[in-house]
KEMI-513350 format. One line per field, with one value per atom (N, C-alpha, C): atom name; x, y, z. Coordinates in steps of 0.02 Angstrom, whole numbers. Each point is the difference from the previous one (the first is absolute). Last residue first. Layout:
<atoms>
a: CA,...
xx: X,...
yy: Y,...
zz: Z,...
</atoms>
This chain:
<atoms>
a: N,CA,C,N,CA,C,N,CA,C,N,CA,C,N,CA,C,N,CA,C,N,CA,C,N,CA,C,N,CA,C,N,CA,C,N,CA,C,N,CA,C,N,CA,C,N,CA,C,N,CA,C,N,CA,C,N,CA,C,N,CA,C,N,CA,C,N,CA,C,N,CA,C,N,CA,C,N,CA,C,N,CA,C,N,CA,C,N,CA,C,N,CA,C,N,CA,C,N,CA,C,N,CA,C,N,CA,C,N,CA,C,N,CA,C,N,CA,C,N,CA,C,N,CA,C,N,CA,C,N,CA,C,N,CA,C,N,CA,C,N,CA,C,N,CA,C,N,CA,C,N,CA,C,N,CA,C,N,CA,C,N,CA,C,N,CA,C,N,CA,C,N,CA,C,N,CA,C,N,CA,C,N,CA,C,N,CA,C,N,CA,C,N,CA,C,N,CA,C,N,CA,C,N,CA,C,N,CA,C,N,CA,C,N,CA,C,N,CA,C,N,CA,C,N,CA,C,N,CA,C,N,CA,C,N,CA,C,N,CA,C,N,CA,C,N,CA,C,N,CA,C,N,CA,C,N,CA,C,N,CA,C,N,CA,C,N,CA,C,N,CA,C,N,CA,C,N,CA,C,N,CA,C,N,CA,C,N,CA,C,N,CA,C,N,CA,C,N,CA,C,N,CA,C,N,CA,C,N,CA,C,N,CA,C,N,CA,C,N,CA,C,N,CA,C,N,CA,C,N,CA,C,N,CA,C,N,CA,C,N,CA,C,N,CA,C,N,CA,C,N,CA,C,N,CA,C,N,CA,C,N,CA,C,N,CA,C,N,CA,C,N,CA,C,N,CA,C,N,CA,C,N,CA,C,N,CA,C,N,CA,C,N,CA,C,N,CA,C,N,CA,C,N,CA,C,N,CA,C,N,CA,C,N,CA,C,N,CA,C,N,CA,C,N,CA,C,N,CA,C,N,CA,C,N,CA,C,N,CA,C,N,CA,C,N,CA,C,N,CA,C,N,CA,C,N,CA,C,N,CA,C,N,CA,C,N,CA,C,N,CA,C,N,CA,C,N,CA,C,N,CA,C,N,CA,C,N,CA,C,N,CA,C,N,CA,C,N,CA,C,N,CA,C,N,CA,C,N,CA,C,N,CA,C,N,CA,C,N,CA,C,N,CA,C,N,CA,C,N,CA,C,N,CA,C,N,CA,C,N,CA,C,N,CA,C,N,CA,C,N,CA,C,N,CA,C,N,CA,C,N,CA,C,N,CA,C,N,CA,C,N,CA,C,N,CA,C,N,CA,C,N,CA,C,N,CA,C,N,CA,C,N,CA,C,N,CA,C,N,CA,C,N,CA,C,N,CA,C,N,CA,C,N,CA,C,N,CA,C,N,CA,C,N,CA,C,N,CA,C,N,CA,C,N,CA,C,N,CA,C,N,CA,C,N,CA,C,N,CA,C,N,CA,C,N,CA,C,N,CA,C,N,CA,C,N,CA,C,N,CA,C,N,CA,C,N,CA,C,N,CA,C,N,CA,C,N,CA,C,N,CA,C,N,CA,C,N,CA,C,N,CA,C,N,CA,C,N,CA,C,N,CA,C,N,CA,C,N,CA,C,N,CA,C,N,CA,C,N,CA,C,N,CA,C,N,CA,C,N,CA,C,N,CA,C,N,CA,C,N,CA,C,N,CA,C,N,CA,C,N,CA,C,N,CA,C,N,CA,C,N,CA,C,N,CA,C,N,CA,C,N,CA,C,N,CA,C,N,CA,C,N,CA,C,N,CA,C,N,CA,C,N,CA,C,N,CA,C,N,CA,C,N,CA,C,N,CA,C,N,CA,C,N,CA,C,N,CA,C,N,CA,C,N,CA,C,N,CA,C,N,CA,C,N,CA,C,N,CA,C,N,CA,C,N,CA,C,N,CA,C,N,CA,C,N,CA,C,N,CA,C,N,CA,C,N,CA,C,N,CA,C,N,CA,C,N,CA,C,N,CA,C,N,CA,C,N,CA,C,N,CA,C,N,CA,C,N,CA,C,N,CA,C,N,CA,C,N,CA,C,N,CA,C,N,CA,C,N,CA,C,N,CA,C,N,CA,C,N,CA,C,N,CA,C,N,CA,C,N,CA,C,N,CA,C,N,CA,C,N,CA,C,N,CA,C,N,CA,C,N,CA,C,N,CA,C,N,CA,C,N,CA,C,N,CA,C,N,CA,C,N,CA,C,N,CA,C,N,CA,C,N,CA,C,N,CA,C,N,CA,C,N,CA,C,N,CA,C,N,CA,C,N,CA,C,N,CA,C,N,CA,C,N,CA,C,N,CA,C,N,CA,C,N,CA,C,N,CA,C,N,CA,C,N,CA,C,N,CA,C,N,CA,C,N,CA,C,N,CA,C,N,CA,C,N,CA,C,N,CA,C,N,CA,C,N,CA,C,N,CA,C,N,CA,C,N,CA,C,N,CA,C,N,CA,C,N,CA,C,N,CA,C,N,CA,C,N,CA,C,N,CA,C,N,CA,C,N,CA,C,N,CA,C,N,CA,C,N,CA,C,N,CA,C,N,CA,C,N,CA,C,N,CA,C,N,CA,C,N,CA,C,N,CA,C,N,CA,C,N,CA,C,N,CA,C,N,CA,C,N,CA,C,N,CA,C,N,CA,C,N,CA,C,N,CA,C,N,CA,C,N,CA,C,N,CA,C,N,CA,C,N,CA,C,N,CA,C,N,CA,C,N,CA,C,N,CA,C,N,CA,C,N,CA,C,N,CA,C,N,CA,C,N,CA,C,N,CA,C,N,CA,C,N,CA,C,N,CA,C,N,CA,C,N,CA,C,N,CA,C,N,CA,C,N,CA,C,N,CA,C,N,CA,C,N,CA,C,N,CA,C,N,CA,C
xx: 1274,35,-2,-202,30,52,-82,-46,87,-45,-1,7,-185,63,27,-135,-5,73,-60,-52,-20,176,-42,-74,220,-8,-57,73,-46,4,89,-77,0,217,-52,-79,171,1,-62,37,-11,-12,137,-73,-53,242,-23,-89,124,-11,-43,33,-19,-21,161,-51,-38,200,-18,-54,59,-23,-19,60,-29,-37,223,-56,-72,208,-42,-46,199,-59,-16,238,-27,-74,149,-26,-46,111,9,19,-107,58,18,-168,43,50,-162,35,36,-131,38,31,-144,24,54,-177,34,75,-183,51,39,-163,38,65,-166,38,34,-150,13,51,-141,59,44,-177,41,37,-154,7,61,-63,6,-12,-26,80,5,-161,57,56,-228,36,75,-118,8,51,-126,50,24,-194,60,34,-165,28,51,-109,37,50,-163,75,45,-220,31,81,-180,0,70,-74,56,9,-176,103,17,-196,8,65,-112,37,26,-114,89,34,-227,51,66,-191,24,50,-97,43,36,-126,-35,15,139,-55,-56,145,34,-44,-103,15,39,-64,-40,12,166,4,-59,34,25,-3,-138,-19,43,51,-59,-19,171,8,-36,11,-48,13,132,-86,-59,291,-56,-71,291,-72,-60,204,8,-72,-13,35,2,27,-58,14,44,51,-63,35,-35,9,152,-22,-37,79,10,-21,-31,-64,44,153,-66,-37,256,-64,-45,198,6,-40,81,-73,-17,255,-33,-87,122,36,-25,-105,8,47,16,-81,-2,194,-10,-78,85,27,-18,-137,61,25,-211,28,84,-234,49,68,-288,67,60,-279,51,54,-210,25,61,-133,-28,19,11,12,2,-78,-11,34,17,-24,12,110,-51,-50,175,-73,-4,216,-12,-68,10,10,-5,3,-72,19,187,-39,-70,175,21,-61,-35,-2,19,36,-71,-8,218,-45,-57,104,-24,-13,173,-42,-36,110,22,-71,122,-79,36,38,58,-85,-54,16,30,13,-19,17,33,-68,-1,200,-40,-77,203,2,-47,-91,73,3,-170,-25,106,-74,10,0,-87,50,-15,-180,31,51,-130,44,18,-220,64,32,-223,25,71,-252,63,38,-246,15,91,-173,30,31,-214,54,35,-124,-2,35,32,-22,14,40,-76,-10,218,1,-87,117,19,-50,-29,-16,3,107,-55,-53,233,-9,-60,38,8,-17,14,-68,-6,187,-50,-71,191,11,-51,-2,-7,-2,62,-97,7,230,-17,-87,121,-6,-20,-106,33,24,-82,19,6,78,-41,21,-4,21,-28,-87,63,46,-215,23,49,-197,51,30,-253,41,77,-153,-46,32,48,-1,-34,-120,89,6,-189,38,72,-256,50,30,-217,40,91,-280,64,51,-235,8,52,-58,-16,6,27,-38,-33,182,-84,-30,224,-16,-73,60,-3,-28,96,-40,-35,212,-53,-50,162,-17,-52,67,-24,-35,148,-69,-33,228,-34,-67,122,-13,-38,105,-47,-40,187,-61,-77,225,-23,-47,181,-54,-34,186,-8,-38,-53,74,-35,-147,37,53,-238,55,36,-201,35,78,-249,44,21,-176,-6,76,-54,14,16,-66,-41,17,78,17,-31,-11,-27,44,132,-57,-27,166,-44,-57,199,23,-46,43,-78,31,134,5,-47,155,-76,15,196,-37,-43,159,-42,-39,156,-36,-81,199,-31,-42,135,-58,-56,176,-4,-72,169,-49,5,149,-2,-64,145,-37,13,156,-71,-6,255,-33,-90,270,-59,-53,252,-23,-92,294,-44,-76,269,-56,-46,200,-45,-33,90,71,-34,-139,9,63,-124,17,51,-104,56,13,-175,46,66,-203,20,58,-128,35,51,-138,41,54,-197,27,74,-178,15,75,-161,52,44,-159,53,25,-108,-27,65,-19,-44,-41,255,-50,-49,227,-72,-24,267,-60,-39,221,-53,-28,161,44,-60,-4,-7,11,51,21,-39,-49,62,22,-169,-41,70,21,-9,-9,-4,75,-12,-180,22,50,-87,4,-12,91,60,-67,-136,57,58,-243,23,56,-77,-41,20,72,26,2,-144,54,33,-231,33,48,-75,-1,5,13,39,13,-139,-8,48,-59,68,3,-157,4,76,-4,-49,-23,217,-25,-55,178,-87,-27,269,-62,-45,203,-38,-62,253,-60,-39,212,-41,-50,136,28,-7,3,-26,28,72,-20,-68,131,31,0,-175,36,59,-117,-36,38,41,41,-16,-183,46,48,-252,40,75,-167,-17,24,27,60,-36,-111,60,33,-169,-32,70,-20,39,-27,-83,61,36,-197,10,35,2,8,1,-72,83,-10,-232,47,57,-131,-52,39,103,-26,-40,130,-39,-20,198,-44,-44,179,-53,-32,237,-58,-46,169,-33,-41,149,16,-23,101,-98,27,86,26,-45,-17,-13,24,-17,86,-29,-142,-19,81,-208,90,-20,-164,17,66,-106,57,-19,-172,25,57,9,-46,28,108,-20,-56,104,-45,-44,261,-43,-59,180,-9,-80,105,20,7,-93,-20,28,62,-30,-26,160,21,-74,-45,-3,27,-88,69,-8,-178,28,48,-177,-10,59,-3,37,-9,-111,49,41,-222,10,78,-45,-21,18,20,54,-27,-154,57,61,-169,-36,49,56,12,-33,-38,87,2,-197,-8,92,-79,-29,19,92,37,-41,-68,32,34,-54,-13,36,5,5,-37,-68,27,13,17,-57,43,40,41,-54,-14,-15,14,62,38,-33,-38,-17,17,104,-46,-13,-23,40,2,-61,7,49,-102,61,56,-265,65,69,-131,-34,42,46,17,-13,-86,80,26,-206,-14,66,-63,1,6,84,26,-22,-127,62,39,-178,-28,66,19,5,-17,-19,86,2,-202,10,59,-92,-15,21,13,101,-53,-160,30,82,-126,-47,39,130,-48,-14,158,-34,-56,268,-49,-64,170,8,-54,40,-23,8,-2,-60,0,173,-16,-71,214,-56,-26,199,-8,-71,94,-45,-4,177,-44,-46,126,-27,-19,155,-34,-21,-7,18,-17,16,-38,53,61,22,-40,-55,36,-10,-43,-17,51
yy: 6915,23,74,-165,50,8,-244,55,40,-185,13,73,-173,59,-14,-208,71,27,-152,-34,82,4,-5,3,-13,56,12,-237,41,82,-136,-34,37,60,18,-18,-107,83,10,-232,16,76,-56,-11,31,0,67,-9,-183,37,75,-178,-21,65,29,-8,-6,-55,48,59,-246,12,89,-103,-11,23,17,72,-43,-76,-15,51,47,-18,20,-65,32,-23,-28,-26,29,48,34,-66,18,-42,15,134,-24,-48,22,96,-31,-146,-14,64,-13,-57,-1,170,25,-66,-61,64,22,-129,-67,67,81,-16,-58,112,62,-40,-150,20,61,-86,-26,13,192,-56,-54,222,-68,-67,268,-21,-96,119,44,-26,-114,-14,49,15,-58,13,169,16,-74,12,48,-3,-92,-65,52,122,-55,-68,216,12,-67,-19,5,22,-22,-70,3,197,-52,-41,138,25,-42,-76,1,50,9,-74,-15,208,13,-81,48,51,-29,-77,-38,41,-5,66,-55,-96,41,63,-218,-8,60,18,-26,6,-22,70,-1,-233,38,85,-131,-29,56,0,50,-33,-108,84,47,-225,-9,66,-38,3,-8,20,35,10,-158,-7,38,-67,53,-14,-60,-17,61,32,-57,-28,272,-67,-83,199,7,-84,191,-12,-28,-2,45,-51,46,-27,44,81,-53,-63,254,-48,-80,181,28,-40,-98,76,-1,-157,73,57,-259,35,61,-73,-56,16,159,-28,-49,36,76,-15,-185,22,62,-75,-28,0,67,38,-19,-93,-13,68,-93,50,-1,-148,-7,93,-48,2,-20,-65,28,-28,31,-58,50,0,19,-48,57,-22,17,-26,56,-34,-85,19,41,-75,49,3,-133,-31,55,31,-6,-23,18,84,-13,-187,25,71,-119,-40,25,81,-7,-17,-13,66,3,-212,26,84,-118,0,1,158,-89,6,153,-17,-57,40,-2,10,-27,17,1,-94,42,0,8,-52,27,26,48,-43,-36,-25,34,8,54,-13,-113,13,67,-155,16,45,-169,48,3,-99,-16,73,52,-61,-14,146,-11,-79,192,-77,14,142,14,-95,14,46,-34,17,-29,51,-33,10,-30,98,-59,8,78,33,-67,-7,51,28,-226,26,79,-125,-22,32,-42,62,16,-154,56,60,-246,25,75,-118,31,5,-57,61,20,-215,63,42,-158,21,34,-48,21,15,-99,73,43,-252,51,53,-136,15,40,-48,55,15,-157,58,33,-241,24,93,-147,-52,26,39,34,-61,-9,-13,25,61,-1,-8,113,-35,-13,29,31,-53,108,-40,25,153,-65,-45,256,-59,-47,219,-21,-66,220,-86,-12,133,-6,-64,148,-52,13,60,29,-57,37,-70,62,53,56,-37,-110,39,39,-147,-27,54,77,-49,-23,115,25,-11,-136,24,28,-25,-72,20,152,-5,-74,39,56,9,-157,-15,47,32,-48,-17,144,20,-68,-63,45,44,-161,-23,35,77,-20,-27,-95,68,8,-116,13,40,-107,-6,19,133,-106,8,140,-7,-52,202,-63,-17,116,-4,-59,61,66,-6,-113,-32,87,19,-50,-30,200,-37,-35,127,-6,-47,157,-80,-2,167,26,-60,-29,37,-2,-182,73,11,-160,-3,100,-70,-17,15,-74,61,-9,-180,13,79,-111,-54,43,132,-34,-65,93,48,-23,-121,-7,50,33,-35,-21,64,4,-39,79,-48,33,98,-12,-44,26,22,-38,68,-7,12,-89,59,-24,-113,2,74,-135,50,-9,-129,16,51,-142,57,-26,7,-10,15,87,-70,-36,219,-11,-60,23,45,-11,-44,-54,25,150,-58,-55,163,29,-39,-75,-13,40,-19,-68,32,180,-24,-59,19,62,-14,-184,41,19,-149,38,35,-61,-30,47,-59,39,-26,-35,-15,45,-62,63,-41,-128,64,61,-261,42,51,-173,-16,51,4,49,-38,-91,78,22,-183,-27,64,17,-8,-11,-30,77,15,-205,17,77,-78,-28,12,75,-26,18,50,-28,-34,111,-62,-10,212,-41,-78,187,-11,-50,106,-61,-24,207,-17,-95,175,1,-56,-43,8,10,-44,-38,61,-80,4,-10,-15,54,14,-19,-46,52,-32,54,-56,5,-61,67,-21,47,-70,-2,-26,60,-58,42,-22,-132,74,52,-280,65,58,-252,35,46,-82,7,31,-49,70,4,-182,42,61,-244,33,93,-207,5,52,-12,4,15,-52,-20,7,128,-74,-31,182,11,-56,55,-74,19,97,-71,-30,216,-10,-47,49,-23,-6,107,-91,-37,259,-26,-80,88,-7,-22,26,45,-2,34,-56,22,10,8,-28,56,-47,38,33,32,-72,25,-50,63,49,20,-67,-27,60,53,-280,53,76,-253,53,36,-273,97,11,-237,55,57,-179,21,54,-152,5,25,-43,49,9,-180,59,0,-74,-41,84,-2,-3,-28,-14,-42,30,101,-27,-70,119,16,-54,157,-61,-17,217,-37,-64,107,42,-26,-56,-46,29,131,-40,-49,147,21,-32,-63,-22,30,51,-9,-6,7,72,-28,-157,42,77,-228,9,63,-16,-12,5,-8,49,15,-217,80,34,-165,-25,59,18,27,-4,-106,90,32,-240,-1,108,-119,15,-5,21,52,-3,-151,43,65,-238,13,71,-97,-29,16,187,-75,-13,231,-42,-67,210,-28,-34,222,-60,-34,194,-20,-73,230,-59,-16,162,2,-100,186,-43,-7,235,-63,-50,239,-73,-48,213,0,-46,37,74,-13,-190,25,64,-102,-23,7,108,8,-42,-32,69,24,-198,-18,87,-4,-45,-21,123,33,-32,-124,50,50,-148,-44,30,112,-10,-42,14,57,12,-198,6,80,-120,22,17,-57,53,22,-197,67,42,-217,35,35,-175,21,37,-91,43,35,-124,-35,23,61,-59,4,200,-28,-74,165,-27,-52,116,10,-38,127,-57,13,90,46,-104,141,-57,17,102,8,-72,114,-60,22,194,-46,-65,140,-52,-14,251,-105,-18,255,-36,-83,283,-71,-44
zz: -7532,32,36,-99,-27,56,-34,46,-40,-129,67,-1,-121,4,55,-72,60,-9,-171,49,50,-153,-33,46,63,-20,-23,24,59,25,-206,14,87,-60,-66,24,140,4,-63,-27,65,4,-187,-12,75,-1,-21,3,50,48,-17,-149,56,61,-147,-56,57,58,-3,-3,-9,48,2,-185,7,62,-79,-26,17,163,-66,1,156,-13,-81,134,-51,-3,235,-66,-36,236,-73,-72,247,-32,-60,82,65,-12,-188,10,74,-36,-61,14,134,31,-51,-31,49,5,-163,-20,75,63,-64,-11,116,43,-48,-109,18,63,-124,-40,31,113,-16,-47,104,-44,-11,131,36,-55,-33,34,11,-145,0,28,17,-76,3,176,10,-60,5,44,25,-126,-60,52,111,-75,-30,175,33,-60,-53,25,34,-64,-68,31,156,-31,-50,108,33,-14,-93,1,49,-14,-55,-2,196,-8,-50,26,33,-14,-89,-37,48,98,-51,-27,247,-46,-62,173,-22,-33,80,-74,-17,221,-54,-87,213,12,-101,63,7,-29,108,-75,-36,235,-20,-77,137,-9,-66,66,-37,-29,178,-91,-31,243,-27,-74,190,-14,-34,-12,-6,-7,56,29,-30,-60,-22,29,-61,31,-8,-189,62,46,-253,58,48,-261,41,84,-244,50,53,-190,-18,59,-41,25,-34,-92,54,-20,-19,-31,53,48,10,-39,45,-25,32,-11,-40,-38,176,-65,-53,222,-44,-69,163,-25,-42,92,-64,-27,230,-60,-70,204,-9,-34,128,17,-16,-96,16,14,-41,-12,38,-31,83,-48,-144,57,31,-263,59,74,-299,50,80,-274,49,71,-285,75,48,-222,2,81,-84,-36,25,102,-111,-33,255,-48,-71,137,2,-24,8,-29,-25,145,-77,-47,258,-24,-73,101,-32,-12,90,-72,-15,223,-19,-92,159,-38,-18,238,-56,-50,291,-49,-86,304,-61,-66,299,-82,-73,310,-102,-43,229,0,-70,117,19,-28,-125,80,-3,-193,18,84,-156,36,5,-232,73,45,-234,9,80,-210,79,3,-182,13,48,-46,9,1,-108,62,10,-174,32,46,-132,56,2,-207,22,76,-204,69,15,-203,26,39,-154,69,10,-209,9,84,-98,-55,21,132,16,-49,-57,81,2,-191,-4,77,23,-52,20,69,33,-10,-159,54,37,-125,-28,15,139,-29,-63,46,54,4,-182,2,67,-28,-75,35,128,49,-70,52,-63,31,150,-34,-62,261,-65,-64,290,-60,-59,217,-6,-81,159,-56,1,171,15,-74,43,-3,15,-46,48,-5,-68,-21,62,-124,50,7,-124,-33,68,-12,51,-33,-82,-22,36,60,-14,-11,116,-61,-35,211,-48,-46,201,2,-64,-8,7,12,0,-72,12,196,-79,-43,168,8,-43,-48,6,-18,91,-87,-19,222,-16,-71,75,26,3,-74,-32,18,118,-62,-34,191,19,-64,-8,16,20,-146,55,3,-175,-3,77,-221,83,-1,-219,35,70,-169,13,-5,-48,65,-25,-115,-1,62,-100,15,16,-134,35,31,-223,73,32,-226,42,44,-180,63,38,-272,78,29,-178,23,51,-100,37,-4,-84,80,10,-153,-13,81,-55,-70,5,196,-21,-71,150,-15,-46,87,25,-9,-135,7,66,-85,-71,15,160,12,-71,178,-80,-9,209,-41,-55,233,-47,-22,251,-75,-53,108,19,-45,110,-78,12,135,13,-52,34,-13,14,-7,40,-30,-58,-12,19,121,-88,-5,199,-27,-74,230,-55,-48,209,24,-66,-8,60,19,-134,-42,54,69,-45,-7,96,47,-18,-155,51,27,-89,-50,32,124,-5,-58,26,48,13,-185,5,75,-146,46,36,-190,-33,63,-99,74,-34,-143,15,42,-102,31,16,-157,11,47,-100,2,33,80,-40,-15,168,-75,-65,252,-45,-48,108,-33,-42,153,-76,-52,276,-60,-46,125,-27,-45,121,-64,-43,239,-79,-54,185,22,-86,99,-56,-29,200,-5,-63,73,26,-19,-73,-33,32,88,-31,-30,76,33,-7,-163,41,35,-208,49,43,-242,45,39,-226,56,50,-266,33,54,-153,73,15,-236,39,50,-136,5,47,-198,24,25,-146,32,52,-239,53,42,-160,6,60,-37,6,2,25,-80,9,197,-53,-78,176,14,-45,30,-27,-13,92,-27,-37,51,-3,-38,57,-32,15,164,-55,-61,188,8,-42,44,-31,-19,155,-58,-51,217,-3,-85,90,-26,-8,100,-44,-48,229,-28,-69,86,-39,13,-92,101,-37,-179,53,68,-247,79,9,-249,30,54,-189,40,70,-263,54,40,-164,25,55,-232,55,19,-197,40,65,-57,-24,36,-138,31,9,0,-20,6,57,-28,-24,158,-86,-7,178,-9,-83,248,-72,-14,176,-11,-68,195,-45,-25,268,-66,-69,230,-47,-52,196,-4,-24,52,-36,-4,164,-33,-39,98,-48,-31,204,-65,-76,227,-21,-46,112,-36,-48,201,-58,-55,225,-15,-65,136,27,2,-153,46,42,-151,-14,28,18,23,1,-82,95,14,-233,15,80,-114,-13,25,15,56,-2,-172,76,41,-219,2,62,-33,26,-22,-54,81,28,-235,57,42,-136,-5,47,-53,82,-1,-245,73,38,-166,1,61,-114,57,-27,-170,50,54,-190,32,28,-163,38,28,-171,28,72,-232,68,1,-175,11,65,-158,63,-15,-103,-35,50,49,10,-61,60,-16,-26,68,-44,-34,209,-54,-65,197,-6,-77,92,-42,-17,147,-107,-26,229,-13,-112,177,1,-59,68,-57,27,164,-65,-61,218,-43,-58,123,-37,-15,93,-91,-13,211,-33,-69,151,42,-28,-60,3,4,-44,48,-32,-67,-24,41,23,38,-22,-142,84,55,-247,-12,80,-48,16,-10,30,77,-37,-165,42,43,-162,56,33,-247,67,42,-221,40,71,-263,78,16,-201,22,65,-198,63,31,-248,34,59,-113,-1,17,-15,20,-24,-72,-11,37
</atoms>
């Protein structure tokens, strides 16, 4: 039994309410929940956006400018807190720090998860890298980046995957029908896509991708709830490898994308051009966790097709993919890793949590006999 930890979790959504951060932002209520946080969202004053853009420019150049501060409105309060977690999507956002004064004084511990930061881009970020080492841990959420970092950095540096909330996105009925034959969104080829169109009319097949480009989210909790129920409703989902900037020799650096997290824990079938890393075998390392096929594919119709005519096999993959989410990739399963790296005592809660996770997908799909 441990003490009520004070935690705090710094977050991006009063300043940066997007689409595209709602999945750190459900990092973020599931952390608190486990954890009993509070979550500390700062907003913009007047002129304070467009004076954190003017930091930014400046500071790929004169790293010092990293430290002057924006003006967001300031969260003031004499806590003492024994862990702050924070969450990016790009080290810049590390400037929202300066929203609470003096922070570091009355902290014990800090741990921040940069989910994009691209080799071939480190440079461009300039002084606000430096900010990273005000923390005793840092996570990049792409293994070579995280390498590079590490040598630049006088902190802890390490490389840690997404993560879900599998309690939000795993089907209530594994075995529910699926009424979107498939599904795309985010980056996707053009060539596949007009393939799957096609398709779609031809055969009145339900092709869900997006048609729009979103930005602002206007609630990220309903987002994520829809999401959800998207994933838990599409049959096959198409994603493909994270790609950063092209690097010398025309090779583009590659990484896990969060949708692989995402479309394993609803139970989907996933189908797209892997990423040729190490962390593929490690991370979705069972059998048929991904079905492998190019970024351009004018015959996915076929191969989806080929796919759906061996139900028995989609149905062990459906179930192996949600029990092998729930095992390793549950937020609580990288909450526990982050607290064990700064050796702060984890709450029997989170514990609990975790065990729960393992248990409910022993259940779903054994694992396979040693």
């Amino acid at each position: 039994m441990t003490d009520q930890l004070r935690v705090r979790l710094l977050s991006q959504r009063g300043v940066r309410p997007t689409v595209a951060r709602c999945m750190g932002f459900e990092f973020e209520d599931r952390a608190a929940a486990l954890l009993g946080a509070d979550i500390v969202a700062p907003t913009h004053r007047r002129a304070s956006e467009r004076r954190e853009k003017t930091i930014k420019g400046v500071a790929k150049r004169w790293a010092p400018a990293a430290r002057i501060a924006p003006g967001y409105r300031r969260h003031r309060d004499d806590d003492l807190i024994d862990l702050m977690i924070m969450h990016c999507q790009f080290p810049g956002d590390a400037l929202l720090l300066h929203a609470i004064p003096r922070w570091r004084h009355r902290t014990a511990k800090a741990v921040v998860f940069v989910e994009e930061l691209w080799c071939a881009s480190m440079d461009s970020w300039g002084g606000t890298l430096r900010l990273l080492e005000e923390f005793d841990q840092v996570y990049v959420g792409i293994s070579r980046s995280a390498g590079q970092l590490a040598e630049r950095l006088d902190t802890a540096v390490a490389y840690l995957p997404y993560s879900v909330d599998t309690t939000r996105f795993a089907p209530r009925d594994v075995d529910a029908d699926r009424p979107i034959d498939v599904l795309t969104i985010g980056r996707r080829s053009a060539v596949t896509h007009a393939a799957l169109l096609e398709w779609s009319i031809r055969e009145d097949r339900f092709y869900h991708f997006d048609s729009f480009t979103p930005k602002r989210c206007h609630d990220p909790v309903e987002h994520r709830i829809m999401y959800s129920r998207l994933h838990q409703r599409a049959a096959f989902a198409i994603a493909n490898r994270g790609s950063g900037a092209a690097t010398a020799g025309n090779v583009g650096e590659e990484a896990l994308p969060a949708r692989y997290f995402e479309t394993a824990a609803a139970g989907g079938v996933l189908v797209g051009q892997p990423p040729s890393i190490p962390e593929l075998d490690e991370e979705f390392g069972w059998v048929d966790a991904i079905f492998p096929a190019p970024f351009d594919d004018d015959d996915m119709p076929m191969r989806l097709h080929e796919l759906a005519a061996d139900p028995a096999r989609i149905s062990r993959v459906r179930r192996r993919n949600i029990a092998e989410t729930m095992r390793r990739h549950d937020t609580a399963h990288r909450l526990g890793r982050m607290l064990s790296d700064v050796s702060v005592p984890r709450p029997d809660a989170l514990d609990a949590a975790i065990e729960d996770r393992i248990s409910t997908g022993d259940t779903i799909s054994p694992r396979p006999a040693p």
